[in-house]
C-alpha positions as CSV (number, residue, x, y, z in Angstrom):
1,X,90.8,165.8,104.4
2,X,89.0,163.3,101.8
3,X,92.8,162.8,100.4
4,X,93.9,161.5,103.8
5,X,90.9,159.2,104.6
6,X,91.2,157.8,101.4
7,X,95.3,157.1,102.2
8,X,94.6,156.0,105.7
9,X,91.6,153.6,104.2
10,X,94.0,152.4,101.2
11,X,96.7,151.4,104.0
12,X,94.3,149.8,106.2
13,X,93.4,147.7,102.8
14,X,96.8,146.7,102.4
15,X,97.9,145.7,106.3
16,X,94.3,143.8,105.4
17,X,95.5,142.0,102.2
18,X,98.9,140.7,104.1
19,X,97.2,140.1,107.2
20,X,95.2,137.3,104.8
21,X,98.5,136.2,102.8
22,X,100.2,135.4,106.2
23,X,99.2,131.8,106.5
24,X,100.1,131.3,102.6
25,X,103.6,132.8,102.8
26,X,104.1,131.0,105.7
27,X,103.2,128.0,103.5
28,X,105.2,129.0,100.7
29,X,108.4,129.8,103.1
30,X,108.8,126.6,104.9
31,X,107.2,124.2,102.5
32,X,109.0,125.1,99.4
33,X,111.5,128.5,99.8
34,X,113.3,126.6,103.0
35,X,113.9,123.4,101.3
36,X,114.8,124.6,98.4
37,X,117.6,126.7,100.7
38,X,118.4,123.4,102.7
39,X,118.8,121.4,99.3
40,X,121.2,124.0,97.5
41,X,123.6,124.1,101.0
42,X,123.3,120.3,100.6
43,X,124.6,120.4,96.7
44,X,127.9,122.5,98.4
45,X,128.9,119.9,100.9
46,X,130.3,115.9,100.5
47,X,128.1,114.3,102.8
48,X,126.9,110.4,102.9
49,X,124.7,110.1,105.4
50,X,126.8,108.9,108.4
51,X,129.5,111.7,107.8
52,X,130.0,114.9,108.7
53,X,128.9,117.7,105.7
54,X,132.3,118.5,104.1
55,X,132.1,122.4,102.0
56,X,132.9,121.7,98.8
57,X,131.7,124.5,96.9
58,X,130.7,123.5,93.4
59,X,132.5,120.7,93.1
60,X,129.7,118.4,92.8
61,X,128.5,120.4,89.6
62,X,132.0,120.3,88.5
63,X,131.6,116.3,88.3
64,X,128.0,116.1,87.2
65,X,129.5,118.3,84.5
66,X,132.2,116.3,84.0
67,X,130.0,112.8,84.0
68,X,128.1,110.8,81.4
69,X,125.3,109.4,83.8
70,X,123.6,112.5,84.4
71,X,123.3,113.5,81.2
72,X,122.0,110.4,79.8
73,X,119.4,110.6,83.0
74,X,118.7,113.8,81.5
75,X,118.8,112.6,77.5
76,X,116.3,109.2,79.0
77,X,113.9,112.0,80.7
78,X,114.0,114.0,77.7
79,X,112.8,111.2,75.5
80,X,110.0,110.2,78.2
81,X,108.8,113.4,77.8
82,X,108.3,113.1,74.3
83,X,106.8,109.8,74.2
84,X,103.8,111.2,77.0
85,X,103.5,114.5,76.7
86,X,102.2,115.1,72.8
87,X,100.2,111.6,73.1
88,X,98.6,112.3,76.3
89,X,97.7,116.4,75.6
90,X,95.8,114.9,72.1
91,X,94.0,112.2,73.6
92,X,93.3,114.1,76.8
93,X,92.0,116.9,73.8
94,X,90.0,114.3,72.1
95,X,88.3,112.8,75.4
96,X,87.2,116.2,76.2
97,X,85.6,116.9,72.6
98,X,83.6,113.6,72.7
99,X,82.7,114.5,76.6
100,X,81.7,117.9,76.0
101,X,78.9,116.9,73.5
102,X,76.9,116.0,77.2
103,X,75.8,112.5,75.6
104,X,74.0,110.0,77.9
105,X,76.8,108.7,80.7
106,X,79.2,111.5,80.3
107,X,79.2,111.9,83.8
108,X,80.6,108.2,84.6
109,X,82.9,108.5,81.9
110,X,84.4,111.8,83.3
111,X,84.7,109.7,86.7
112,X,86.4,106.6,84.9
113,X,89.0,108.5,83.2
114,X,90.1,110.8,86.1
115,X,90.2,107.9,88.4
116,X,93.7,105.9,87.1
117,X,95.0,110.0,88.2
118,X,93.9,110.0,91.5
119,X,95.3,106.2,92.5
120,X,98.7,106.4,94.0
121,X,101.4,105.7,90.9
122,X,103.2,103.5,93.1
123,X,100.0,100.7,93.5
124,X,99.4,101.5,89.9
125,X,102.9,100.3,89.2
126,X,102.6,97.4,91.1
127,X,99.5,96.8,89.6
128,X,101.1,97.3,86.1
129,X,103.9,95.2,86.7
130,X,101.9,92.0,87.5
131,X,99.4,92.5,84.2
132,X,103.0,92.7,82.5
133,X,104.4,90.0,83.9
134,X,105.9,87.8,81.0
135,X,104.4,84.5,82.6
136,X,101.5,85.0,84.5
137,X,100.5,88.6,83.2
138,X,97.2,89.7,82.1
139,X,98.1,91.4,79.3
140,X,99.9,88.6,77.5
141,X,97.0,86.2,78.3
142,X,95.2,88.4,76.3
143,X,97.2,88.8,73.4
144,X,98.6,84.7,73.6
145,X,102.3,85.4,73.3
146,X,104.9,85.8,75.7
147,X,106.6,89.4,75.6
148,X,108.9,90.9,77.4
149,X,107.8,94.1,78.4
150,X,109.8,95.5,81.3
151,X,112.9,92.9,80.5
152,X,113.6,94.2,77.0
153,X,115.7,97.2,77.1
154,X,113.3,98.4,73.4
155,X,110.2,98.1,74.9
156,X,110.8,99.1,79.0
157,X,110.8,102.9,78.3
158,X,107.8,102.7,75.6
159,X,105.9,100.7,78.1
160,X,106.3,102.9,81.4
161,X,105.3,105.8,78.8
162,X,101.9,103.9,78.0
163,X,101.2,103.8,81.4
164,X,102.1,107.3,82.1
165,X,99.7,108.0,79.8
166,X,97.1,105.9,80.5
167,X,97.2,107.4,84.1
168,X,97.2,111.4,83.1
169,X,95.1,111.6,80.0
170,X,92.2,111.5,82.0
171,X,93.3,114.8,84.3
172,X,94.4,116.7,80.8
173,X,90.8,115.7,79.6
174,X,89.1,117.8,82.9
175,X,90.9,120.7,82.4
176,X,90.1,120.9,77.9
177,X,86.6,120.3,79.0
178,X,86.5,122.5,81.4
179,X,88.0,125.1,79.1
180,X,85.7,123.8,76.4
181,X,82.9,124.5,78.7
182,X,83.9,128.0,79.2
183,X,83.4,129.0,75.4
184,X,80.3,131.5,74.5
185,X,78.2,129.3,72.6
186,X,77.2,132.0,70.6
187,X,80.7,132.5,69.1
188,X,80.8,128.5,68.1
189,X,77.4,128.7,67.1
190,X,78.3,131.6,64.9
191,X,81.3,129.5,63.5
192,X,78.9,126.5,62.8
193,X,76.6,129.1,60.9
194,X,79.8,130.0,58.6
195,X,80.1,126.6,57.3
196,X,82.4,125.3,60.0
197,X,82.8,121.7,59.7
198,X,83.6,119.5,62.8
199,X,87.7,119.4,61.7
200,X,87.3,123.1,61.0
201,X,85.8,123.7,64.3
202,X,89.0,121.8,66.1
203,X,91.3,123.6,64.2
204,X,90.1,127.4,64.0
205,X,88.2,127.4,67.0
206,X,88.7,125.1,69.6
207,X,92.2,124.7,69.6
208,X,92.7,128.7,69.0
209,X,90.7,129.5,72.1
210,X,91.9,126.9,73.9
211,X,95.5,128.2,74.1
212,X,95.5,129.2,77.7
213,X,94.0,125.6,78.9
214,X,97.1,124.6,76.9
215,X,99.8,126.2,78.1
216,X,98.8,125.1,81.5
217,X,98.6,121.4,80.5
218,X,101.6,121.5,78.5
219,X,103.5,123.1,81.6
220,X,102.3,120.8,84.2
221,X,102.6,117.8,82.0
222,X,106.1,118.7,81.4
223,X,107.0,119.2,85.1
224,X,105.0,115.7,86.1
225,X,107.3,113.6,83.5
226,X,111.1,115.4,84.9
227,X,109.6,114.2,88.5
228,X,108.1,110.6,87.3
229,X,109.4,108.2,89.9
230,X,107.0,106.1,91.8
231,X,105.4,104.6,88.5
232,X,108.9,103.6,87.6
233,X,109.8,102.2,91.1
234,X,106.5,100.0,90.9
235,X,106.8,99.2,87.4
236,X,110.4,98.1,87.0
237,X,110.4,96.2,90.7
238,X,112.0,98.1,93.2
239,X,114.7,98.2,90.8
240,X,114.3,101.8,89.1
241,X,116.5,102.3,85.9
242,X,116.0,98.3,84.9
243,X,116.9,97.1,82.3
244,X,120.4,98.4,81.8
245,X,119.7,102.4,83.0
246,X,116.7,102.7,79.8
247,X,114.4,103.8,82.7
248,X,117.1,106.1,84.6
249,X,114.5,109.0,84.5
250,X,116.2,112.0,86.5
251,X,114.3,111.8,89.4
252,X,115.2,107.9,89.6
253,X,118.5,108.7,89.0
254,X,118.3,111.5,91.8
255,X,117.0,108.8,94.0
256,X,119.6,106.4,93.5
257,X,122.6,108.7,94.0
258,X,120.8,109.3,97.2
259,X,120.0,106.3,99.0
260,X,121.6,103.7,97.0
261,X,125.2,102.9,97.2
262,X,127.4,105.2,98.7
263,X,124.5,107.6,99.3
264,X,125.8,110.9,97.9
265,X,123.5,113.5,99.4
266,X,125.5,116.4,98.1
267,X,125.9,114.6,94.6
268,X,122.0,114.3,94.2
269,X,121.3,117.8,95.9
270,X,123.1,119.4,93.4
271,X,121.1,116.7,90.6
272,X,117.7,118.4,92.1
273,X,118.9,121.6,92.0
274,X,119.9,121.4,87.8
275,X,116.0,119.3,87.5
276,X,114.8,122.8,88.7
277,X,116.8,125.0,87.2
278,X,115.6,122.9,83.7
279,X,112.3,122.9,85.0
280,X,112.1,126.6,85.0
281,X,113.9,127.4,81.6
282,X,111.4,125.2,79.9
283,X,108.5,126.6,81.5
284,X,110.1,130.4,81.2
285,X,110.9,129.0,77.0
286,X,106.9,128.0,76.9
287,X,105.4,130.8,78.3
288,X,107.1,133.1,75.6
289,X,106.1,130.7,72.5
290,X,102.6,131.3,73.9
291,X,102.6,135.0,75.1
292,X,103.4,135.9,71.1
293,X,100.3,133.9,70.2
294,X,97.1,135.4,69.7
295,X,94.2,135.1,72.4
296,X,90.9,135.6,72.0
297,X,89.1,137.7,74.3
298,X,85.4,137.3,74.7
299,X,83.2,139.6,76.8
């Protein structure tokens, strides 16, 4: 008798638990499952727009495959990445150290860096784009020569990574301080006791702990630069990829196959569909460098 109460109460649980999910996988299905669905049939068909979907199987692969534009998107996005993501997870690491010693105005601070993150990368482009302005710009008022910085095909790339950076260290910098925050005390006290000095500390304890934080930053920072796109669009004019394709980030280059030209729907489908197939591997490649690391586990 107790055996079937407890079944009958353990399905009533369950019916419970999914009853509560509903909404969310309703969420989940139309939101992101559906268009993923709609955006693969897409990548199978020739369509422009004003024609008729053609089937074409995988013949758009086939010429992405077969191209040099895509994978120099891919080889520009891939060098983004590396010019914002180490920069941005050390100073967003660094901010949060110097905010988590609770010094006078550490709340304002936490509010000026976060706030370049929640603007819309589009007006901060704009924004950007007139302080860099080779004539009139704010920046070389300030420095007293004329550069180049959006013009020159050595400096465009460097320069929308700066920004990038400028406008997500502060978001990194919440989330290390909030993991910073979650530390025992007693365990960096403890470390302190030991003889720990303040580059010891970083090293052996903070960093070591800090490996789930980590993974979590490095993932979503790595997922943010494969999608950059309104930054660039603001930054380089309206003109994404200028000067001579050295901004062509994949997600620019997805957006041009789309709407610009000949507008190649099925071409750029199949483009979107590769970004999250790299997306994945990447994150699937980073969660196994950091499952084999150690965690510490504090009760």
């Amino acid at each position: 008798m107790r055996t079937s109460l407890h079944s009958g109460h353990r399905q009533h649980e369950v019916r419970t638990a999914y009853a509560l999910l509903t909404p969310s996988l309703i969420g989940v299905g139309i939101f992101l499952v559906l268009p993923f669905l709609l955006v693969f049939a897409i990548s199978l068909t020739d369509w422009k727009l004003i024609n008729t979907p053609q089937f074409v199987g995988l013949e758009n692969y086939s010429y992405l495959a077969s191209g040099t534009t895509f994978f120099h998107s891919i080889a520009v996005t891939l060098v983004f990445a590396l010019l914002t993501i180490p920069p941005a997870v050390v100073l967003g690491l660094l901010i949060a150290l110097a905010l988590n010693r609770r010094l006078p105005g550490t709340t304002f601070l936490q509010l000026l860096y976060v706030l370049p993150w929640v603007c819309a990368p589009l007006t901060l482009g704009v924004v950007w784009q007139w302080m860099l302005d080779p004539t009139n710009g704010l920046v070389n008022a300030v420095i007293g020569h004329r550069i180049e910085w959006m013009s020159n095909t050595a400096l465009a790339l460097p320069t929308v990574a700066f920004v990038y950076v400028w406008q997500n260290v502060g978001y990194i910098s919440l989330f290390f301080l909030a993991g910073l925050q979650s530390i025992p005390t007693s365990v960096l006290e403890a470390a302190k006791i030991d003889g720990a000095g303040p580059i010891r500390m970083v090293t052996s304890m903070y960093v070591p702990l800090l490996r789930p934080t980590t993974f979590f930053v490095l993932v979503t920072s790595f997922i943010s630069s494969f999608q950059a796109f309104d930054l660039v669009y603001g930054l380089t004019g309206s003109n994404p990829g200028y000067p001579g394709g050295t901004t062509d980030l994949l997600a620019v280059h997805i957006y041009q196959t789309a709407f610009s030209g000949s507008h190649q729907m099925g071409r750029a489908s199949a483009m979107a569909v590769l970004l999250l197939a790299v997306i994945v591997a990447i994150t699937v490649l980073q969660q196994r460098y950091f499952a084999k690391r150690t965690v510490f586990e504090l009760d």
